[in-house]
CHARMM-style PDB file with segment names, atoms N, HN, CA, C and O in Angstrom:
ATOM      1  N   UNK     1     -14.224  20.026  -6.807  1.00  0.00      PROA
ATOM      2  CA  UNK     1     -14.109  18.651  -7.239  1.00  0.00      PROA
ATOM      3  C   UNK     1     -12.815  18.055  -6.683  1.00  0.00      PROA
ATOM      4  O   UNK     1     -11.686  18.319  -7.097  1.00  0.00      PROA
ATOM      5  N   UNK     2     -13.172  17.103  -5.554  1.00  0.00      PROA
ATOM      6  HN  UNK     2     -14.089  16.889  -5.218  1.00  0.00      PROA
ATOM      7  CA  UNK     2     -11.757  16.213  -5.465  1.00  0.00      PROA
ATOM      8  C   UNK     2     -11.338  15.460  -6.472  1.00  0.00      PROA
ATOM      9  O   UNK     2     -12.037  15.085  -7.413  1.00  0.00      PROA
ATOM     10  N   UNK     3      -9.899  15.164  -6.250  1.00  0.00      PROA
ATOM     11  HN  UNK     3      -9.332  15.469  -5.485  1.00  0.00      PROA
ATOM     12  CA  UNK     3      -9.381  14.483  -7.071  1.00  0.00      PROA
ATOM     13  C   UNK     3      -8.337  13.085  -6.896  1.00  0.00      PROA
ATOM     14  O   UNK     3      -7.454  12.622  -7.619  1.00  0.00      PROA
ATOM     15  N   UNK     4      -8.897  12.683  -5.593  1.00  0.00      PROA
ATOM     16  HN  UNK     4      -9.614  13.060  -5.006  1.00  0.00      PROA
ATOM     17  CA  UNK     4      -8.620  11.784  -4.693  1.00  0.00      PROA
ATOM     18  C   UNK     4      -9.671  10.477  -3.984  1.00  0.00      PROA
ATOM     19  O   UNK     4     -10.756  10.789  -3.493  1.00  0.00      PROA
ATOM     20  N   UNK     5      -9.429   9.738  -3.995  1.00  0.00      PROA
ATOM     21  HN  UNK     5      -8.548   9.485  -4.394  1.00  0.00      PROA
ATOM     22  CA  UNK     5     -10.276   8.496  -3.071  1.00  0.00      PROA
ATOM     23  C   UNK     5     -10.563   8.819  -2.002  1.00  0.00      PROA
ATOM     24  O   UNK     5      -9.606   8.836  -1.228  1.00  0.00      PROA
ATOM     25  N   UNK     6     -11.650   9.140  -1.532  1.00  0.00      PROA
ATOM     26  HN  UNK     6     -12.427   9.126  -2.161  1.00  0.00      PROA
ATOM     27  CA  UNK     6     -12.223   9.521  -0.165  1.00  0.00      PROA
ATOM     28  C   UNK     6     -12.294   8.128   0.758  1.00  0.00      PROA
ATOM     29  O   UNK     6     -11.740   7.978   1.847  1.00  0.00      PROA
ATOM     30  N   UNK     7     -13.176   7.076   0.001  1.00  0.00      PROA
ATOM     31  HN  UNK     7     -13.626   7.198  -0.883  1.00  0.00      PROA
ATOM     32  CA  UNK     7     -13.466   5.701   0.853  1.00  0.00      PROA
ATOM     33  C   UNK     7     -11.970   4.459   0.743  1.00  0.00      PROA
ATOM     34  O   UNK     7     -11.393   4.458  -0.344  1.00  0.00      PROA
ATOM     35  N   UNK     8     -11.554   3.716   1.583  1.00  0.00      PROA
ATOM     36  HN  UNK     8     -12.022   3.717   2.466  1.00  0.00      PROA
ATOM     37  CA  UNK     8     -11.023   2.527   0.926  1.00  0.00      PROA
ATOM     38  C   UNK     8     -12.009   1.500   0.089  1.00  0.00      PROA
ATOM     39  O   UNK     8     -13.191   1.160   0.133  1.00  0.00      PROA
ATOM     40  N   UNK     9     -10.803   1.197  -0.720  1.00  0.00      PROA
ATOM     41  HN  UNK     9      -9.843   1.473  -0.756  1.00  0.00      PROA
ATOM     42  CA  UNK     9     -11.619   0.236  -1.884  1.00  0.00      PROA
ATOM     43  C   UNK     9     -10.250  -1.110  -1.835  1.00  0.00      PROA
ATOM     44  O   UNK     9      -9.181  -1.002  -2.434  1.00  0.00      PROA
ATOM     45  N   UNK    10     -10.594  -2.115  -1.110  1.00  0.00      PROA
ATOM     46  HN  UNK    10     -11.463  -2.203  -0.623  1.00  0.00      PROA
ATOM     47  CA  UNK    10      -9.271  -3.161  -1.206  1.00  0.00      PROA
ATOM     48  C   UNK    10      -9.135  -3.084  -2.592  1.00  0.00      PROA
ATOM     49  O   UNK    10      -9.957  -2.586  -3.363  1.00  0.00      PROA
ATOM     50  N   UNK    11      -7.657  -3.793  -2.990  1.00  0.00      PROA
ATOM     51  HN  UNK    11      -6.990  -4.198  -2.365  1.00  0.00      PROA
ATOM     52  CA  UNK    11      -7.436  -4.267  -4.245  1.00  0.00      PROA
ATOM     53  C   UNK    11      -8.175  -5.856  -4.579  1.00  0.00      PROA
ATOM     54  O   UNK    11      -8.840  -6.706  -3.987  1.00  0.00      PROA
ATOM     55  N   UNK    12      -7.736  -5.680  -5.557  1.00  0.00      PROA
ATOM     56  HN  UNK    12      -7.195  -4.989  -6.038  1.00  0.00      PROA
ATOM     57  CA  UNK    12      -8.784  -7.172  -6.369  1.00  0.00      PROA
ATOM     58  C   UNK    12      -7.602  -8.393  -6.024  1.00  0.00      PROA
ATOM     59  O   UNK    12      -6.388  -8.411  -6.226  1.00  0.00      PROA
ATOM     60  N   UNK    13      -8.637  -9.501  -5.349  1.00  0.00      PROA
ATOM     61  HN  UNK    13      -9.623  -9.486  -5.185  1.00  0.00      PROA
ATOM     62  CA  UNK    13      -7.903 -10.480  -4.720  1.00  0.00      PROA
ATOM     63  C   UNK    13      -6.887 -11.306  -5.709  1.00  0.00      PROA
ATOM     64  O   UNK    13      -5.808 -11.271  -5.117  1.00  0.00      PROA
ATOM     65  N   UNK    14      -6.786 -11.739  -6.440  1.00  0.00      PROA
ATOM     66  HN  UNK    14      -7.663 -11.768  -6.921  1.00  0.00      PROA
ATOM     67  CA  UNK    14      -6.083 -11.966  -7.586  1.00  0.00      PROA
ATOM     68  C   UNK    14      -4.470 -11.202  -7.742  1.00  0.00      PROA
ATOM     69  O   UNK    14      -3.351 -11.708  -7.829  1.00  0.00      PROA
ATOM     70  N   UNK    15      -4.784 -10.228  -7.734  1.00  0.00      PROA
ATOM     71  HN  UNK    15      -5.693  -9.818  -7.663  1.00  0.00      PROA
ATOM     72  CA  UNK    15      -3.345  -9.007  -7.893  1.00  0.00      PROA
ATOM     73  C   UNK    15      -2.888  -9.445  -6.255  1.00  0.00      PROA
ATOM     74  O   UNK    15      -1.738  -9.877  -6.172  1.00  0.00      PROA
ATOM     75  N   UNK    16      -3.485  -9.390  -5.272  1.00  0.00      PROA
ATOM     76  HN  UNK    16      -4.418  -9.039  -5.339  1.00  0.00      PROA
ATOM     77  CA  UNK    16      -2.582  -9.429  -4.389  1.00  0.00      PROA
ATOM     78  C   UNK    16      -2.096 -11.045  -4.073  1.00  0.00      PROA
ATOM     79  O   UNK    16      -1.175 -11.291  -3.295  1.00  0.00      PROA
ATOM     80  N   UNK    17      -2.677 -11.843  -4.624  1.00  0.00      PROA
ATOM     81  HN  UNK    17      -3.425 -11.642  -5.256  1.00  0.00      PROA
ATOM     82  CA  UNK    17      -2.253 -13.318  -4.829  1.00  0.00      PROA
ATOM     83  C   UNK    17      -0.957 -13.325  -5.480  1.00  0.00      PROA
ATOM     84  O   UNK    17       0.029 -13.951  -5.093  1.00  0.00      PROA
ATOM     85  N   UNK    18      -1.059 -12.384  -6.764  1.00  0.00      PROA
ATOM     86  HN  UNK    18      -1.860 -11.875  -7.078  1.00  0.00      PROA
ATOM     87  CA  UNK    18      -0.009 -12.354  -7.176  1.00  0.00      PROA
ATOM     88  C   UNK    18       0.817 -11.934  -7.068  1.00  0.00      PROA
ATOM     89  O   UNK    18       1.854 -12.439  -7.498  1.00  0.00      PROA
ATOM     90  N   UNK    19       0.771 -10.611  -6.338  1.00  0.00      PROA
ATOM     91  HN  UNK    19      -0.071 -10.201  -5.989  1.00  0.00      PROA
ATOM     92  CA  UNK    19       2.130  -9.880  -4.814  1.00  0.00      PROA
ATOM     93  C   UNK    19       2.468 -10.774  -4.440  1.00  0.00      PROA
ATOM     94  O   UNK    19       3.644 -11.117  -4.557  1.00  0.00      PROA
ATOM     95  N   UNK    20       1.612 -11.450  -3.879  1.00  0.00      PROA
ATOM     96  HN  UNK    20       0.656 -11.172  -3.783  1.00  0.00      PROA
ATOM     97  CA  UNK    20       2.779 -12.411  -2.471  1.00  0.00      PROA
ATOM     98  C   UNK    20       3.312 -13.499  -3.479  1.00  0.00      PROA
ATOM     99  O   UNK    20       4.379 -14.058  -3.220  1.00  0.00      PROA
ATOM    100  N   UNK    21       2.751 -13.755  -4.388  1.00  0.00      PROA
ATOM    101  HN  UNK    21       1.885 -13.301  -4.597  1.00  0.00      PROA
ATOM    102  CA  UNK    21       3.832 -14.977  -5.103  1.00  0.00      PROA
ATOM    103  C   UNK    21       4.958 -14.577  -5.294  1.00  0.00      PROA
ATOM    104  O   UNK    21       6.038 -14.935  -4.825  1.00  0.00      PROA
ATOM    105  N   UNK    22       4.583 -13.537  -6.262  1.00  0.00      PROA
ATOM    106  HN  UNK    22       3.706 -13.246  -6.643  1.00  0.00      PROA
ATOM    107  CA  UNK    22       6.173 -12.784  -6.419  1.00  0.00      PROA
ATOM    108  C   UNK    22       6.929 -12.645  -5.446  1.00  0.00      PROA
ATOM    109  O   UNK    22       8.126 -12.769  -5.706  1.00  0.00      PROA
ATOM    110  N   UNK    23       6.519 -12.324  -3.890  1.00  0.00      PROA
ATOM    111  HN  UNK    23       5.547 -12.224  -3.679  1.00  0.00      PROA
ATOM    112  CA  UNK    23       7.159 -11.954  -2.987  1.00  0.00      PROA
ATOM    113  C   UNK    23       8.203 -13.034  -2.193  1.00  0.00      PROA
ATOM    114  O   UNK    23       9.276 -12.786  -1.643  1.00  0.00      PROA
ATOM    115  N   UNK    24       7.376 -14.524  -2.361  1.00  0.00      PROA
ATOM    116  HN  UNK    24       6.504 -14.726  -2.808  1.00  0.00      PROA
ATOM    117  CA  UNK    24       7.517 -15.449  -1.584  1.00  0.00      PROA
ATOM    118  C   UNK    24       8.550 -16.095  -2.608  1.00  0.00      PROA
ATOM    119  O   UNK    24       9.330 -16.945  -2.178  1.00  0.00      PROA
ATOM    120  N   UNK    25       8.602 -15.506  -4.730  1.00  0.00      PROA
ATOM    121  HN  UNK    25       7.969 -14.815  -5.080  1.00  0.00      PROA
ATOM    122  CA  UNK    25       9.720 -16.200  -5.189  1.00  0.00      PROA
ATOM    123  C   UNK    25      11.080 -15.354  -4.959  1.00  0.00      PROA
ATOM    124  O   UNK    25      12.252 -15.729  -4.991  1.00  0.00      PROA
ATOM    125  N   UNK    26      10.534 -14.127  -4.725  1.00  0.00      PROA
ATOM    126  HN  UNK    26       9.581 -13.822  -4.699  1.00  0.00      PROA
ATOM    127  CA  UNK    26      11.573 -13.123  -4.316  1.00  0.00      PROA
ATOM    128  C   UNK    26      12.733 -13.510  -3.183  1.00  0.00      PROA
ATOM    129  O   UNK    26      13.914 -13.605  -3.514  1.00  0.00      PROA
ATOM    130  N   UNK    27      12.387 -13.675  -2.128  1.00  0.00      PROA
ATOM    131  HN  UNK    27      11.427 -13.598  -1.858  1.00  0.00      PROA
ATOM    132  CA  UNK    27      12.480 -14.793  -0.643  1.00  0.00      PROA
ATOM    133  C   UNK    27      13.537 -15.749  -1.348  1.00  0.00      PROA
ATOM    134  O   UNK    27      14.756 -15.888  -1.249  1.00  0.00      PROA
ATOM    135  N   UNK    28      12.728 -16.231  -1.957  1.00  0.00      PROA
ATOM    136  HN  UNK    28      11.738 -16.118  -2.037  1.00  0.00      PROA
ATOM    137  CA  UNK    28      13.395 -17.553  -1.914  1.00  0.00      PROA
ATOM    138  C   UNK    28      14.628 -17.687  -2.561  1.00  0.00      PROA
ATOM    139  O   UNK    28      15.463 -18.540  -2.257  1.00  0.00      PROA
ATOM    140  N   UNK    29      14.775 -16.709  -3.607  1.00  0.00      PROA
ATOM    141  HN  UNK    29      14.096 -16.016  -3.854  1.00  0.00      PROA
ATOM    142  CA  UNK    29      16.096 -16.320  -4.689  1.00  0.00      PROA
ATOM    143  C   UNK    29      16.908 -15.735  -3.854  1.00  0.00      PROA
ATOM    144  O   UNK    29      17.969 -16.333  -3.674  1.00  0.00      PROA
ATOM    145  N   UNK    30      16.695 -14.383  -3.065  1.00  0.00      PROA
ATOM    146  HN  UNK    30      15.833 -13.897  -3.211  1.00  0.00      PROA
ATOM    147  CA  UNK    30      17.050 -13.583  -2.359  1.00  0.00      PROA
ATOM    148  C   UNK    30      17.558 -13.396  -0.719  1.00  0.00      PROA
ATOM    149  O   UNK    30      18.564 -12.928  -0.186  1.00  0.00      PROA
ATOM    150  N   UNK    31      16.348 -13.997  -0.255  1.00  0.00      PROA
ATOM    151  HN  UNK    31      15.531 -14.377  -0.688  1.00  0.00      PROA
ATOM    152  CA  UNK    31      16.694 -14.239   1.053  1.00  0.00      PROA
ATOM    153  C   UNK    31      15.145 -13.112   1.207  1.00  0.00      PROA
ATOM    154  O   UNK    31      14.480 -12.555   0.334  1.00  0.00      PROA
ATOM    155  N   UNK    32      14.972 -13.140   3.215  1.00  0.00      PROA
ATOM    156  HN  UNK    32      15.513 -13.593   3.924  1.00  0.00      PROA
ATOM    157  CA  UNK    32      14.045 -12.169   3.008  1.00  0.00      PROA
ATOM    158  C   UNK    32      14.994 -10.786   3.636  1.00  0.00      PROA
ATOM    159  O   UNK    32      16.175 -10.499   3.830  1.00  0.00      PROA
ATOM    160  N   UNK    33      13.680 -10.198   3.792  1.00  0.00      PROA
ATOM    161  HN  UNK    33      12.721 -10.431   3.634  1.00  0.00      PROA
ATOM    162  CA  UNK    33      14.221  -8.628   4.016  1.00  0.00      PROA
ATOM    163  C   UNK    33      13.294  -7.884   4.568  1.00  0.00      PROA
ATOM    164  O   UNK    33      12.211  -8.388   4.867  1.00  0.00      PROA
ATOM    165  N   UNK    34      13.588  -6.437   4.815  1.00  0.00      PROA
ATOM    166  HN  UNK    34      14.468  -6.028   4.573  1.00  0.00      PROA
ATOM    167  CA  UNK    34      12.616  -5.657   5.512  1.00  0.00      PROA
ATOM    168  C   UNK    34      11.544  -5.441   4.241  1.00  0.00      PROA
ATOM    169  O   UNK    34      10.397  -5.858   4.400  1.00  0.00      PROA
ATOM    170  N   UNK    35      11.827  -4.943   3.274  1.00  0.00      PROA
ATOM    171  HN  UNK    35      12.759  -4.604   3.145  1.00  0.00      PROA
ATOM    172  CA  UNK    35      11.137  -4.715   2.160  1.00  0.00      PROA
ATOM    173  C   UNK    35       9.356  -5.918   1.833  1.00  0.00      PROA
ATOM    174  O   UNK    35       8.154  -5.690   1.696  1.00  0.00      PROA
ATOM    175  N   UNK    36      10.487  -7.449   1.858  1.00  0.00      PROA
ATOM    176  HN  UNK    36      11.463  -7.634   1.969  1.00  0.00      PROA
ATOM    177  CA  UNK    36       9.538  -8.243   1.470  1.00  0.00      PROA
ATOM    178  C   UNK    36       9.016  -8.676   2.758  1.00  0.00      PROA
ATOM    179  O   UNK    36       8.564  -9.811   2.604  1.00  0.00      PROA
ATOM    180  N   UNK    37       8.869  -8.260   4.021  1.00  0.00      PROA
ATOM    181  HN  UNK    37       9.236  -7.338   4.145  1.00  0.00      PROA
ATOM    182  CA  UNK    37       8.490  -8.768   5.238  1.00  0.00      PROA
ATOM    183  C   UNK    37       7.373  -7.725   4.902  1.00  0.00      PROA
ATOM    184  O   UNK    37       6.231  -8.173   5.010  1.00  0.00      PROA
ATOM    185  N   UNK    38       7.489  -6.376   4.503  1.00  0.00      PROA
ATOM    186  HN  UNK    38       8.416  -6.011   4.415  1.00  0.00      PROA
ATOM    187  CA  UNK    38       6.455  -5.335   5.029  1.00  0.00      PROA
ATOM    188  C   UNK    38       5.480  -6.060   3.691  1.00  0.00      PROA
ATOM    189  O   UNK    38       4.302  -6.313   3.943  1.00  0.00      PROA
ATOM    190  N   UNK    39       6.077  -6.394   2.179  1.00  0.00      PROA
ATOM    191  HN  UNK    39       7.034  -6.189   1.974  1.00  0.00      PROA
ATOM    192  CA  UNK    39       4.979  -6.576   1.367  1.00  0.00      PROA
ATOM    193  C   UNK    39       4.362  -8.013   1.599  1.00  0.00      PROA
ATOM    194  O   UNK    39       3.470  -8.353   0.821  1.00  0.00      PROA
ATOM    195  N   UNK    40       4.797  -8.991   2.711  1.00  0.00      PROA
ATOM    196  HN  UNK    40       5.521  -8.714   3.343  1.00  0.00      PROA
ATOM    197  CA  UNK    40       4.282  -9.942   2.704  1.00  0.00      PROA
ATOM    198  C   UNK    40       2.773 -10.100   3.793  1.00  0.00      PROA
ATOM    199  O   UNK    40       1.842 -10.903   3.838  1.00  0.00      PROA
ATOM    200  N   UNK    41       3.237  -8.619   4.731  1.00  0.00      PROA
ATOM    201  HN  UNK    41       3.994  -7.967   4.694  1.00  0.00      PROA
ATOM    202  CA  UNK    41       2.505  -8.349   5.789  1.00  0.00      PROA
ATOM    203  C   UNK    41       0.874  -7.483   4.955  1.00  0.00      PROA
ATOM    204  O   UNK    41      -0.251  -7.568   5.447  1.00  0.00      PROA
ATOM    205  N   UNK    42       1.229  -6.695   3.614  1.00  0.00      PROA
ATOM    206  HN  UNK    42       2.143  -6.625   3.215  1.00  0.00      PROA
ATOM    207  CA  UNK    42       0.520  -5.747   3.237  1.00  0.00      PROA
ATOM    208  C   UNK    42      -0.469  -7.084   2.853  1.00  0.00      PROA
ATOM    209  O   UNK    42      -1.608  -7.188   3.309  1.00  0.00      PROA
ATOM    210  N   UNK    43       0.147  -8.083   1.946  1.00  0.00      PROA
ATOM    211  HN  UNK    43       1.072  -7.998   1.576  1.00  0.00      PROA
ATOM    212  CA  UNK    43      -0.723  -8.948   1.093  1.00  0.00      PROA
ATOM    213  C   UNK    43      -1.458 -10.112   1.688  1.00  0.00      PROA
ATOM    214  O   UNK    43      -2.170 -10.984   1.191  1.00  0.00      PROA
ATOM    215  N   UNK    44      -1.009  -9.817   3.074  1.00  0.00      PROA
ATOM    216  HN  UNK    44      -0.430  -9.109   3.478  1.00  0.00      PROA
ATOM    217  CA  UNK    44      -2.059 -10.729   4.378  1.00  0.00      PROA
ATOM    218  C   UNK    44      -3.175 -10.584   5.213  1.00  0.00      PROA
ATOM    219  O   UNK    44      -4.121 -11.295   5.553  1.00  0.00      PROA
ATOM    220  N   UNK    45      -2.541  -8.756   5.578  1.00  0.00      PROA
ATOM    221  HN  UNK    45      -1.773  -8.178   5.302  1.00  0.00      PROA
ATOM    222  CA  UNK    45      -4.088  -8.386   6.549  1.00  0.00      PROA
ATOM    223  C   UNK    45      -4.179  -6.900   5.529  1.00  0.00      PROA
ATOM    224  O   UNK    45      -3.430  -6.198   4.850  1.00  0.00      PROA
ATOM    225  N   UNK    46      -5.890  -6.991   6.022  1.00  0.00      PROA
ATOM    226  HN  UNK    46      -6.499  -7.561   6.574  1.00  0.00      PROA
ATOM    227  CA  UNK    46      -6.331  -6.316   5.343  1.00  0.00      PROA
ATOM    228  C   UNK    46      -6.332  -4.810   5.781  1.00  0.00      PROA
ATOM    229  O   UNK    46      -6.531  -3.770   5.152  1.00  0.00      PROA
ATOM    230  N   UNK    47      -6.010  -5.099   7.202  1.00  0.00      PROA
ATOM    231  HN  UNK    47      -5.848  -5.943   7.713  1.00  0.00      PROA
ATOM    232  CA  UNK    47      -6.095  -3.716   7.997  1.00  0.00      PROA
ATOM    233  C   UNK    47      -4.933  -3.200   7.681  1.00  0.00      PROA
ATOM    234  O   UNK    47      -4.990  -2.042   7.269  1.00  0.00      PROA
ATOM    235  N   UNK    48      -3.565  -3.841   7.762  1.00  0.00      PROA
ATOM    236  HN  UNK    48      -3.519  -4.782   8.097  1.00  0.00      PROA
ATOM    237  CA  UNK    48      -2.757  -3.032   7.566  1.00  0.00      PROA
ATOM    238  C   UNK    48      -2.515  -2.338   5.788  1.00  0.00      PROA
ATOM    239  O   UNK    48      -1.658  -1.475   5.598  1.00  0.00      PROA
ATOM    240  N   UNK    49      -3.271  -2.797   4.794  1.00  0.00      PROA
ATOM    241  HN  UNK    49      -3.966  -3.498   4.949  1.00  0.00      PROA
ATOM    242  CA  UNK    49      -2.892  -2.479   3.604  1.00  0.00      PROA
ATOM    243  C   UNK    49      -4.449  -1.220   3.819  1.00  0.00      PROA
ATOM    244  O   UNK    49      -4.367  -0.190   3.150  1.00  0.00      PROA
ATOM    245  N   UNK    50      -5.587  -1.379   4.624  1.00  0.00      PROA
ATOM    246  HN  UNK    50      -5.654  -2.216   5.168  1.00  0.00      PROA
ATOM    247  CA  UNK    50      -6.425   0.006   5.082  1.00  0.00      PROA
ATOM    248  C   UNK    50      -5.724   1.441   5.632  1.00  0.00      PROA
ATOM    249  O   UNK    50      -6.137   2.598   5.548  1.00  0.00      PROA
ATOM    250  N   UNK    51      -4.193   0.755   6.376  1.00  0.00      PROA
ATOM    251  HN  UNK    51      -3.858  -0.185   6.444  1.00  0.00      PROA
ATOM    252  CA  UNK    51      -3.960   1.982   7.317  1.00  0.00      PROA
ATOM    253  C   UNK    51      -2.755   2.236   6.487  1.00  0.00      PROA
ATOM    254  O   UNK    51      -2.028   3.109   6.962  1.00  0.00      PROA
ATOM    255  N   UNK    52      -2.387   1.755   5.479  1.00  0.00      PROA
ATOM    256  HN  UNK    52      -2.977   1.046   5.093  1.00  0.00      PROA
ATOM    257  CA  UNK    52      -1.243   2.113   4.692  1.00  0.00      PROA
ATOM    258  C   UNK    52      -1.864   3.135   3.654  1.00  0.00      PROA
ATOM    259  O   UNK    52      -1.357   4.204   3.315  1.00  0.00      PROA
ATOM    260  N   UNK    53      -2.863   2.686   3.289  1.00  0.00      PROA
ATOM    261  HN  UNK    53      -3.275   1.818   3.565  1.00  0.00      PROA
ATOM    262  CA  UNK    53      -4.114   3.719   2.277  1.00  0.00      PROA
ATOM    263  C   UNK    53      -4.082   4.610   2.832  1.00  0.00      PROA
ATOM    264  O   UNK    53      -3.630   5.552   2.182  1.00  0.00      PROA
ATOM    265  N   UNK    54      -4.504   4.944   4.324  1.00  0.00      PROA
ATOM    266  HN  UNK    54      -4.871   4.179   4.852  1.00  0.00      PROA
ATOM    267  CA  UNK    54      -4.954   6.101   5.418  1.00  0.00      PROA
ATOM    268  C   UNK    54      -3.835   7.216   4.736  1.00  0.00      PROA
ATOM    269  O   UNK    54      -3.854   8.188   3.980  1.00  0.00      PROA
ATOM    270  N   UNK    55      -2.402   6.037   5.880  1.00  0.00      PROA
ATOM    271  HN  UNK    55      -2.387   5.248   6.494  1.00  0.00      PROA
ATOM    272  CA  UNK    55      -1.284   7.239   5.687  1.00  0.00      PROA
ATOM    273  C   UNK    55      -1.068   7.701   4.475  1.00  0.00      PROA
ATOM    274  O   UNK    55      -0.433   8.751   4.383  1.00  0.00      PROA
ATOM    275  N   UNK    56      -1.516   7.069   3.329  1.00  0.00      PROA
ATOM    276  HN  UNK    56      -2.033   6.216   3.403  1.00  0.00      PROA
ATOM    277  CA  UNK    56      -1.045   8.186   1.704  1.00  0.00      PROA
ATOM    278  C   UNK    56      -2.248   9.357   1.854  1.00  0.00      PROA
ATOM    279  O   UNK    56      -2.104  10.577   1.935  1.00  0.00      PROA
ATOM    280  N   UNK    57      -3.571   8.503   1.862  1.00  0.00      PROA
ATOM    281  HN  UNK    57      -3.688   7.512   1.796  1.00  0.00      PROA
ATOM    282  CA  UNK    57      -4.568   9.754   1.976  1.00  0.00      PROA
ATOM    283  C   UNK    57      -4.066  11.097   2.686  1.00  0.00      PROA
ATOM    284  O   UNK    57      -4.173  12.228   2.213  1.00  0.00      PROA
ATOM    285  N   UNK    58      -3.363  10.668   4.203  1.00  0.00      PROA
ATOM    286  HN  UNK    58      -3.276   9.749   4.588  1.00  0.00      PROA
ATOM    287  CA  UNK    58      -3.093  11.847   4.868  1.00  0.00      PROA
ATOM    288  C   UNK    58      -2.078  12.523   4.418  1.00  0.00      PROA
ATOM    289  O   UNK    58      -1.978  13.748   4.488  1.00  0.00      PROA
ATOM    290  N   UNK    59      -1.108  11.614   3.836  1.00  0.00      PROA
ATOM    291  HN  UNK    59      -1.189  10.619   3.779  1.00  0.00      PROA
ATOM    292  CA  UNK    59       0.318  12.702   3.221  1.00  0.00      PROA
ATOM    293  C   UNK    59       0.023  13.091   2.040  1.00  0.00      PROA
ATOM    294  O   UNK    59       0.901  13.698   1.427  1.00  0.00      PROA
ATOM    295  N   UNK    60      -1.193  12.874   1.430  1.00  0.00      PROA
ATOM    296  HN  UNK    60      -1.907  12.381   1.927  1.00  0.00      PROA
ATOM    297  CA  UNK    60      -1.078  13.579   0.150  1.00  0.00      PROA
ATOM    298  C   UNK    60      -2.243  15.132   0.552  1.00  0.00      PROA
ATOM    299  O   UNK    60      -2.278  16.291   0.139  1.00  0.00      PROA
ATOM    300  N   UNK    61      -3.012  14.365   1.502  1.00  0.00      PROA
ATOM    301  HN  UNK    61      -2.983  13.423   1.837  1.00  0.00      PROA
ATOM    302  CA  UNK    61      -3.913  15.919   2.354  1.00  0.00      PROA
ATOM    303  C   UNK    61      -3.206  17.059   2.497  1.00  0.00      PROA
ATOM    304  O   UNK    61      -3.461  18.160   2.010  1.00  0.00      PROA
ATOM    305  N   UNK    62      -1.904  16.603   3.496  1.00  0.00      PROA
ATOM    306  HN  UNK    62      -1.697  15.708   3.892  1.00  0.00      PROA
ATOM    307  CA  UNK    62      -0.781  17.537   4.049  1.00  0.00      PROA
ATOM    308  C   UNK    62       0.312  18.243   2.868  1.00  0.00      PROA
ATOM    309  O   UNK    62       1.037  19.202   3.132  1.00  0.00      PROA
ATOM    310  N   UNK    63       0.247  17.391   1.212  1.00  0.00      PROA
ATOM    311  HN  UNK    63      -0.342  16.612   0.998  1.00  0.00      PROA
ATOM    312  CA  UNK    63       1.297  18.131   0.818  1.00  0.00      PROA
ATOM    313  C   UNK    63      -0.140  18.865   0.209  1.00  0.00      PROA
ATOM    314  O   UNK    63      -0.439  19.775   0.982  1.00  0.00      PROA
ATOM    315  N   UNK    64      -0.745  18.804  -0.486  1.00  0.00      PROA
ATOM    316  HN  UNK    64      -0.502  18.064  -1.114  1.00  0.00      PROA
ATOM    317  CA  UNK    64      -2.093  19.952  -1.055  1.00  0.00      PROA
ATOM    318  C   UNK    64      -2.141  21.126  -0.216  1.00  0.00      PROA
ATOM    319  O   UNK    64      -2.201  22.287  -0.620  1.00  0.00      PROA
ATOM    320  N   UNK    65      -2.099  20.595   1.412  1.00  0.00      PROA
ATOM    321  HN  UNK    65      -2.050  19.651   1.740  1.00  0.00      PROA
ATOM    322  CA  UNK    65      -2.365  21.752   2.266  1.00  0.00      PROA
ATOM    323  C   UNK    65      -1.162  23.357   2.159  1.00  0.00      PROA
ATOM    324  O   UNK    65      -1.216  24.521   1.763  1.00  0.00      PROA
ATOM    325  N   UNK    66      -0.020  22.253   2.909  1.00  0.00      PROA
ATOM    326  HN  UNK    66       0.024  21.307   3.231  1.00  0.00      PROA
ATOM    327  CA  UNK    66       1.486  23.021   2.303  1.00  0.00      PROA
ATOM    328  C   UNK    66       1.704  23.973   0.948  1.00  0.00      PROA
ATOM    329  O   UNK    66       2.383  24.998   0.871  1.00  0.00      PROA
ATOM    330  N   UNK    67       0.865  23.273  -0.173  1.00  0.00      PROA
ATOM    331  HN  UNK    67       0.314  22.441  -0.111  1.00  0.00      PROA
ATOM    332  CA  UNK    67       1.593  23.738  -1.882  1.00  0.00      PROA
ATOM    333  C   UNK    67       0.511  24.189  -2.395  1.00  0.00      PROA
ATOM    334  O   UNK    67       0.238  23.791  -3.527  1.00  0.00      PROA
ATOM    335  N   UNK    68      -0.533  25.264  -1.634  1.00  0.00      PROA
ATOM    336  HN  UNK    68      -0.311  25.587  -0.714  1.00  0.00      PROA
ATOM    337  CA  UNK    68      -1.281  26.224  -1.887  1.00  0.00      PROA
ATOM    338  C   UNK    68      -0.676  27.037  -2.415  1.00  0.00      PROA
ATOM    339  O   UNK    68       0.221  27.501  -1.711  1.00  0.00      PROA
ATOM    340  N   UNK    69      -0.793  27.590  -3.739  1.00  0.00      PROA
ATOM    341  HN  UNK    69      -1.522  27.213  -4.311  1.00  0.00      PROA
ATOM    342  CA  UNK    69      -0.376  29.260  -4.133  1.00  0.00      PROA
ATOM    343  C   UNK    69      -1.333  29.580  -4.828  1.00  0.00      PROA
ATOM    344  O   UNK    69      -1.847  29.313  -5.914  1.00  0.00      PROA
ATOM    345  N   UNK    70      -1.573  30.741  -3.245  1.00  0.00      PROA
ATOM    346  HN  UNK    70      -1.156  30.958  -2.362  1.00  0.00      PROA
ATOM    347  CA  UNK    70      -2.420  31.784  -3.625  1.00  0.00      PROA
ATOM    348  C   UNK    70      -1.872  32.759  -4.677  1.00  0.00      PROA
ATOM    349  OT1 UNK    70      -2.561  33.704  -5.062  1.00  0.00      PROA
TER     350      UNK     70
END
């Protein structure tokens, strides 16, 4: 039995409406930054918040693989 998301499933459009608000009042108090550039990029295309999914899928593959005890 896995215990992990095999398929992507986007998030619900709403929540990420509400990322970038936050993000864009963040900005504006703050200034921007690398931080809110990458979450403004996640809450725009869809591919990159797919290949950000990928890379956890794969680093969480690789630490399971590693933290076998037999």
């Amino acid at each position: 039995m896995t215990m992990y998301k095999e398929e992507f499933k986007d998030y619900d459009a709403k929540k990420i409406a509400a990322k970038l608000k936050q993000v864009l009042e963040f900005e504006a108090k703050y200034g921007e930054n690398d931080t809110s550039r990458g979450w403004k990029k996640w809450c725009n295309d869809i591919n990159y918040r797919k290949r950000e999914w990928q890379w956890r899928q794969n680093l969480a593959k690789w630490h399971r693989k590693e933290n076998k005890y037999v």
